[in-house]
VODO-502320 format. One line per field, with one value per atom (N, C-alpha, C): atom name; residue in one letter; x, y, z. Coordinates in Angstrom, 3 decimals, always signed. Each point is the difference from the previous one (the first is absolute). Layout:
! residues N
at	[CA  ...]
aa	[A  ...]
X	[X  ...]
Y	[Y  ...]
Z	[Z  ...]
! end
This chain:
! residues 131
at	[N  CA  C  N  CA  C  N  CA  C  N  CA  C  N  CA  C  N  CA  C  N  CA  C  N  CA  C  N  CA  C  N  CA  C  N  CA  C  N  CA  C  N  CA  C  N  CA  C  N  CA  C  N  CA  C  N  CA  C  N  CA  C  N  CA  C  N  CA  C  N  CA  C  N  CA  C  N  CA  C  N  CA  C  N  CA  C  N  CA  C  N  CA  C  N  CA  C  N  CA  C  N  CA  C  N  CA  C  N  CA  C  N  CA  C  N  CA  C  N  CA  C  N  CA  C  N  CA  C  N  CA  C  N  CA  C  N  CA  C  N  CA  C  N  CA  C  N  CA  C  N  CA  C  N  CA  C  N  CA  C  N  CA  C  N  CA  C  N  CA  C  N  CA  C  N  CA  C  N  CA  C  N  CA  C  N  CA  C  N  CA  C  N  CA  C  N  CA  C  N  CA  C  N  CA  C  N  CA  C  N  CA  C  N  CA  C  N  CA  C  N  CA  C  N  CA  C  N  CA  C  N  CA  C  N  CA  C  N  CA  C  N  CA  C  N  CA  C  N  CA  C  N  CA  C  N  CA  C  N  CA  C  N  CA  C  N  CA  C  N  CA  C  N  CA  C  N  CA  C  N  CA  C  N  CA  C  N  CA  C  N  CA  C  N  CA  C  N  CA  C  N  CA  C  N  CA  C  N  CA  C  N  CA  C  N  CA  C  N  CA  C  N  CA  C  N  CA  C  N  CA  C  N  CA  C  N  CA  C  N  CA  C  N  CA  C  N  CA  C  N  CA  C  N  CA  C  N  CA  C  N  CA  C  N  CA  C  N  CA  C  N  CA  C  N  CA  C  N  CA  C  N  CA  C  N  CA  C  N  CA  C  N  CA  C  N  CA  C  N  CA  C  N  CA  C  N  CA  C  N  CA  C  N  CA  C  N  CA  C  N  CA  C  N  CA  C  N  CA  C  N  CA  C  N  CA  C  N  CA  C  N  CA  C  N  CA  C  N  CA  C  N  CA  C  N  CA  C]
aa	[X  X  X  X  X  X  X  X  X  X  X  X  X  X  X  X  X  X  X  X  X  X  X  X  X  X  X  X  X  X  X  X  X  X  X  X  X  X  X  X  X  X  X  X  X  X  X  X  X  X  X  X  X  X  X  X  X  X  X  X  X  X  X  X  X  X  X  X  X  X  X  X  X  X  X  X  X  X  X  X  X  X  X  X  X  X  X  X  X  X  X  X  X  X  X  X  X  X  X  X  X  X  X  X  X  X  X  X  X  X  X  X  X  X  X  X  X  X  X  X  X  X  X  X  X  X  X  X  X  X  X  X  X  X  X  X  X  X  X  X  X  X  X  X  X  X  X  X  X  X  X  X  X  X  X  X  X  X  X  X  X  X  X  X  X  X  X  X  X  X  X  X  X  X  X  X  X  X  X  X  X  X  X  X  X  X  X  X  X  X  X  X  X  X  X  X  X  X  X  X  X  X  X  X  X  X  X  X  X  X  X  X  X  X  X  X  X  X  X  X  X  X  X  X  X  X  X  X  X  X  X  X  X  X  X  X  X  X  X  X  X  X  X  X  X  X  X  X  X  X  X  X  X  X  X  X  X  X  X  X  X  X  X  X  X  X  X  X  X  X  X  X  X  X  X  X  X  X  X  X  X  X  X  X  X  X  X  X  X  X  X  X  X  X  X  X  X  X  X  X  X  X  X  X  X  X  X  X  X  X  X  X  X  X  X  X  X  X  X  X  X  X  X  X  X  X  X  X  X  X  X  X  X  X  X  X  X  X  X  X  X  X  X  X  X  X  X  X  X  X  X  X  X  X  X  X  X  X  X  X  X  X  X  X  X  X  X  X  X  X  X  X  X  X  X  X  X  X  X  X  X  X  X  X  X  X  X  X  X  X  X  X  X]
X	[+142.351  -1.258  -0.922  -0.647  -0.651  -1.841  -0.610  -1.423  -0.676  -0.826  -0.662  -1.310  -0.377  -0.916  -1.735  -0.460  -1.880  -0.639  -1.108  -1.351  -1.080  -0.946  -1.186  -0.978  -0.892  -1.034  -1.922  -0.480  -1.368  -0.895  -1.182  -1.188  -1.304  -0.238  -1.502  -0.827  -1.130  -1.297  -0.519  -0.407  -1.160  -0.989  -1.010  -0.677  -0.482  +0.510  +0.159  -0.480  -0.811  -0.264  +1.276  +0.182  +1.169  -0.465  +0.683  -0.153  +1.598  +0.614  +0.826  -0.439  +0.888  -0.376  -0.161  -0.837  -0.029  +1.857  -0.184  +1.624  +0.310  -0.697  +0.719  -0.263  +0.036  -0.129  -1.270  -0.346  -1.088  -0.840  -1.426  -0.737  +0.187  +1.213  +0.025  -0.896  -0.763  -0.534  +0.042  +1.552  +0.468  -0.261  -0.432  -0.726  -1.195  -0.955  -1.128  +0.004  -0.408  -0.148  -0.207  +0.479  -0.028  +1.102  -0.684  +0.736  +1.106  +0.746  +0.600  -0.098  +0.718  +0.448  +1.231  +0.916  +1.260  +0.213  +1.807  +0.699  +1.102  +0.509  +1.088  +1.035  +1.214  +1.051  +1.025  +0.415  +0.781  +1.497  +0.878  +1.543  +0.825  +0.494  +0.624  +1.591  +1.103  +1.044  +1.235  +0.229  +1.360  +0.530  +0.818  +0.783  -1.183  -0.353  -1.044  +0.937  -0.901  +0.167  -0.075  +0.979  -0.502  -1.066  -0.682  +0.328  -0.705  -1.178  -0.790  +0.848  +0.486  +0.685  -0.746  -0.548  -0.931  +0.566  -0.758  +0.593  -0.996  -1.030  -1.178  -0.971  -1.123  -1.209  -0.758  -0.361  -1.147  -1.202  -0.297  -1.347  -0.348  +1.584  -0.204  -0.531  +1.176  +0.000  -1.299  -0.558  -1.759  -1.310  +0.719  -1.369  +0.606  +1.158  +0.295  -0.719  +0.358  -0.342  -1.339  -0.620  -1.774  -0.583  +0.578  -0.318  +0.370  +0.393  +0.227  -0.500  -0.607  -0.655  -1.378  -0.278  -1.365  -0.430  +1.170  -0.555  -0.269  +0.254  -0.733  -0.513  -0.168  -1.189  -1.916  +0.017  -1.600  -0.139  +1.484  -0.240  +0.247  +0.437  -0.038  +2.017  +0.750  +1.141  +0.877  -1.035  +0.438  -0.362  -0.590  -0.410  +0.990  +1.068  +1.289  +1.057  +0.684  +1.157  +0.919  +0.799  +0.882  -0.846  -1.051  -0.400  -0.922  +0.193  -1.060  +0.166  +1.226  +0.275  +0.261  -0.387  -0.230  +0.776  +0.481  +0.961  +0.576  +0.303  +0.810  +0.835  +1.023  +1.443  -0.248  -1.233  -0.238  -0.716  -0.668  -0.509  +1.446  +0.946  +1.077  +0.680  +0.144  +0.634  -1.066  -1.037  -1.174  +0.642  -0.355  +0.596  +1.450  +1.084  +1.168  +0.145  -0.860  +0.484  -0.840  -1.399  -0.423  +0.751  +0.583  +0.513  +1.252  +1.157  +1.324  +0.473  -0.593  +0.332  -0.039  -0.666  -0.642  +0.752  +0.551  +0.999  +1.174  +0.925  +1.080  +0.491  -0.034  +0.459  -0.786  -1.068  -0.713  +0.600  -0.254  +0.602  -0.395  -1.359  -0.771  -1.420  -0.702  -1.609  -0.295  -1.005  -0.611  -1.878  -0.217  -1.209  -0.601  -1.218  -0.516  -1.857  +0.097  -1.604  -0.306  +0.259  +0.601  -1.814  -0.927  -0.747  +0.384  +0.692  +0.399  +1.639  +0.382  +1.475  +1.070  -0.082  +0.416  +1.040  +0.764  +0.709  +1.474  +0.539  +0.463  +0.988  +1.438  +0.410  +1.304  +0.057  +0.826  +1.091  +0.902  +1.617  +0.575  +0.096  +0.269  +2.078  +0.112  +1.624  -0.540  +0.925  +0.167  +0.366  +0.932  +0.537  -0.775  -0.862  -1.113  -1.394  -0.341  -1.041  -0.464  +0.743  -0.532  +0.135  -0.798  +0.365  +1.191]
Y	[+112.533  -0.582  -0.166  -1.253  -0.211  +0.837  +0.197  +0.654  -1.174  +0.759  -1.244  -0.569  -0.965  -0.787  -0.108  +0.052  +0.288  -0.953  -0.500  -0.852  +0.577  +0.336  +0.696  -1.013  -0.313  -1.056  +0.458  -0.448  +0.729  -1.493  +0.088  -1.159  +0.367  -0.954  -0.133  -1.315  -0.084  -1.163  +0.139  -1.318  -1.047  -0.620  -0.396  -1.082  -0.806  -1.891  -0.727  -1.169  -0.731  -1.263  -1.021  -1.186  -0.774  -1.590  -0.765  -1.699  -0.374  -0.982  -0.746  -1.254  +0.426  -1.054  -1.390  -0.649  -1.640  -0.475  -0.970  -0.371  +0.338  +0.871  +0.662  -1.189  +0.276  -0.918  -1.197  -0.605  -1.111  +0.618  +0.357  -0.280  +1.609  +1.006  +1.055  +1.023  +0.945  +0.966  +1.053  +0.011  +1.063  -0.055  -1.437  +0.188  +0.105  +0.367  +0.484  +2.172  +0.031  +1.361  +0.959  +0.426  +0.791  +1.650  +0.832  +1.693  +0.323  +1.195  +0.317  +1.357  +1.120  +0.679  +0.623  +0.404  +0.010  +1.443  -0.402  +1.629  -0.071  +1.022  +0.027  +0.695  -0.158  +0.855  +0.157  +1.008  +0.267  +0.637  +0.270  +0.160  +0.495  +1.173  +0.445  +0.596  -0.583  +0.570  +0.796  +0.786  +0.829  +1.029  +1.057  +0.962  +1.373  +1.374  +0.478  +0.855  +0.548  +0.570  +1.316  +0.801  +1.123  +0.589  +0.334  +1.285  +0.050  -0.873  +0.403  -1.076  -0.985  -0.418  -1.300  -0.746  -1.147  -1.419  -0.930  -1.055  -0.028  +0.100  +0.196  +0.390  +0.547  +0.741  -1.404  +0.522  -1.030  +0.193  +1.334  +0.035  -1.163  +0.309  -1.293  -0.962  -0.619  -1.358  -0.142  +0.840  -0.630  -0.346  +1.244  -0.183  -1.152  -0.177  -1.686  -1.209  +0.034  -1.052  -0.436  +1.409  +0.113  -0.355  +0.022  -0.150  -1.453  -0.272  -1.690  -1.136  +0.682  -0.436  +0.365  +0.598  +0.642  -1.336  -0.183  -1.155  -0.855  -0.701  -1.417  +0.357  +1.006  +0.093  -0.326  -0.655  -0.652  -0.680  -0.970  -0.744  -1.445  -1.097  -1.150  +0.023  -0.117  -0.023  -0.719  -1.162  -1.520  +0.289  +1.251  +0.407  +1.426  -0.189  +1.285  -0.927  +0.291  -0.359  -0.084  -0.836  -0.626  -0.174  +0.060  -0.375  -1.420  -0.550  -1.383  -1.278  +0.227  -0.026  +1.168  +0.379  +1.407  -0.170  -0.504  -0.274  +1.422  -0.056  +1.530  +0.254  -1.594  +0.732  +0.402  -0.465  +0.823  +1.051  +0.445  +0.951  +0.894  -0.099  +0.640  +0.487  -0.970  +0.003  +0.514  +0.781  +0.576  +1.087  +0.918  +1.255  +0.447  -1.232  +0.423  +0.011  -0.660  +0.197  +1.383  +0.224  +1.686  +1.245  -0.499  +1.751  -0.469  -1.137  +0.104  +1.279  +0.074  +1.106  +1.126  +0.664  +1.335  +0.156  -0.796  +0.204  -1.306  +0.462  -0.541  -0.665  +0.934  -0.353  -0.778  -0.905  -0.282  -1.409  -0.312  -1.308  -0.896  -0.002  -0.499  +0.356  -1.142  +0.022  -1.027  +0.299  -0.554  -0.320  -1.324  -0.202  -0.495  +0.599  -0.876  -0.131  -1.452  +0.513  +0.293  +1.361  +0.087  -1.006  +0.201  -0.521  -1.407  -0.979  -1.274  -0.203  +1.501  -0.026  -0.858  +0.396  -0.366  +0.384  +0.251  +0.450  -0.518  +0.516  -0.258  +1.117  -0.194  +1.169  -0.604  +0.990  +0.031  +0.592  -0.258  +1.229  -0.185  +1.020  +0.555  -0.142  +0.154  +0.566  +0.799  +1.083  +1.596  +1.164  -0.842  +0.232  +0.666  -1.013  -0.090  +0.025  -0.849  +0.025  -1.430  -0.449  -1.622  -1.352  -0.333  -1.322  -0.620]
Z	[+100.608  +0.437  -1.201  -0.319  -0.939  +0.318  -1.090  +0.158  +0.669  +1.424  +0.473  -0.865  -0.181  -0.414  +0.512  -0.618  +0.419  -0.410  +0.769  -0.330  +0.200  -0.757  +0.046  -0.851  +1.075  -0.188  -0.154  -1.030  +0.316  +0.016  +0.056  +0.362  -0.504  -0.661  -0.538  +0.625  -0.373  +0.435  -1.216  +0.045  -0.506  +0.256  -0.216  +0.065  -1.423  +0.415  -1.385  +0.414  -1.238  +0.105  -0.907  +0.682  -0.876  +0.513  -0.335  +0.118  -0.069  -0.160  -0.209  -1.181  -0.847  -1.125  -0.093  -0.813  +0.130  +0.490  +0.646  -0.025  +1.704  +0.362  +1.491  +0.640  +1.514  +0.731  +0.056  -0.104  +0.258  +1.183  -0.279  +1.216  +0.613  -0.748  +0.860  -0.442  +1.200  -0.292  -0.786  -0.470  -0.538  -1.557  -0.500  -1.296  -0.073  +0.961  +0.300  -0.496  -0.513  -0.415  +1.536  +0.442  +0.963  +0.066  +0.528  +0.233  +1.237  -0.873  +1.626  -0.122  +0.881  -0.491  -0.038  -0.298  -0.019  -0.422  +0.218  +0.579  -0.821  -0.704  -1.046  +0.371  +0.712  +0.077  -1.034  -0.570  -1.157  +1.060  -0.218  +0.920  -1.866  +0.280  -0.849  +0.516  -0.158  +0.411  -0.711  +0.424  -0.774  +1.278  -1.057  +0.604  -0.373  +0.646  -0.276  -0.788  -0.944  -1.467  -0.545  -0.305  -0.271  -0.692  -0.563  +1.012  +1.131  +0.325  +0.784  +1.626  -0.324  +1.458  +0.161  -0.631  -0.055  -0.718  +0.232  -0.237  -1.464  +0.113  -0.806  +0.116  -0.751  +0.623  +0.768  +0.941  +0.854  -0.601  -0.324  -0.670  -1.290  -0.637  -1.773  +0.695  +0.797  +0.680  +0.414  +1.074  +0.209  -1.373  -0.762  -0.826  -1.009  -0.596  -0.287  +0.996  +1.007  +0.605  +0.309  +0.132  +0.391  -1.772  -0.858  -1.617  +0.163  +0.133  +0.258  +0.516  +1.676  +0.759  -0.994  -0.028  -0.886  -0.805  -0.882  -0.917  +0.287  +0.787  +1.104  +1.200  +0.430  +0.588  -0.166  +1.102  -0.345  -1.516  -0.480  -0.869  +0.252  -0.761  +0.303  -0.847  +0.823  +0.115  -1.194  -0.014  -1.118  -1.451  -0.028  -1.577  -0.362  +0.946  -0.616  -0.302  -1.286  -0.720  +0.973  +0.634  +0.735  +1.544  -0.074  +1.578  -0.081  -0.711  -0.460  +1.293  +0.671  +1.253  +0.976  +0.881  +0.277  +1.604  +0.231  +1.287  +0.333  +0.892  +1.033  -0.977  -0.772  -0.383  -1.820  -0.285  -1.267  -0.068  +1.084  +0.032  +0.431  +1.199  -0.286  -1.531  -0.668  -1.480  -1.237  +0.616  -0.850  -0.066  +1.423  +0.688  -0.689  +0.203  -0.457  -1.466  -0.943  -1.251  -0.739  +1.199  -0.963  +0.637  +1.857  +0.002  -0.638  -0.115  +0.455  -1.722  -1.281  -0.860  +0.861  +0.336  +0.244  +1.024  +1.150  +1.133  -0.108  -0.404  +0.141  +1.209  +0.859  +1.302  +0.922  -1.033  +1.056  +0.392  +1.222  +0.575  +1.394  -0.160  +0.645  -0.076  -0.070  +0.181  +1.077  +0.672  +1.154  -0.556  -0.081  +0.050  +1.177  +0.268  +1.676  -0.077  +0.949  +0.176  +1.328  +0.437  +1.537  +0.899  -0.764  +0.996  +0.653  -0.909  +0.568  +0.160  +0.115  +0.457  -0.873  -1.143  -1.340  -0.977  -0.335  -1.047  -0.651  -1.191  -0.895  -0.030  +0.119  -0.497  -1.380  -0.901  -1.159  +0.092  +0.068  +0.029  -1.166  -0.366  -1.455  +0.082  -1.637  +0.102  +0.256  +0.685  +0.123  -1.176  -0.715  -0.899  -0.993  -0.780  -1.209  +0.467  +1.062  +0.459  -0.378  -0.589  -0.321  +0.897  -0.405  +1.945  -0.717]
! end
């Protein structure tokens, strides 16, 4: 029998201002400067680990992710290095390129703006952690 396999997922919030860059749609609101606020799911998977029996600490994992969320919080989204378009699936590919070092196993991020029933999700290799 092979070691069974684990997903242990933690969640952070935000609140961010962003636009959609010249070029988006004609006429759409969404290049109008406007906020949301949004929800960060991080999903880390493996086999749990000696010595303690874990896939990884949940504690790292939150305070990574809440350090993350931190930095664009109550900022303007389009003034962070790869968010100059700030869409669900780059804001996914934000998340995955600062935890995927620090957790290997990670292999999925979930972005949402649950107030307008929204989101983005990223599935990672499993492997590396790289999409």
């Amino acid at each position: 029998m092979s070691s069974p396999t684990f997903e242990i997922t933690k969640a952070a919030t935000f609140d961010a201002a962003h636009h959609l860059p010249a070029g988006g749609p004609v006429g759409s609101p969404y290049t109008r400067l406007h906020g949301h606020s949004f929800r960060v799911e991080a999903t880390v998977r493996g086999e749990a680990q000696p010595p303690v029996g874990w896939v990884a600490d949940l504690a790292e994992l939150e305070s990574a992710l809440r350090a993350i969320a931190g930095e664009l919080d109550h900022g303007l989204l389009n003034e962070k290095p790869g968010l100059e378009s700030p869409t669900l699936e780059r804001l996914c590919l934000y998340f995955a390129d600062r935890l995927g070092p620090a957790f290997p196993g990670l292999c999925r991020i979930v972005v949402s703006r649950p107030t307008i029933n929204e989101s983005c999700a990223l599935v990672l290799d499993r492997g590396n952690g790289e999409a």
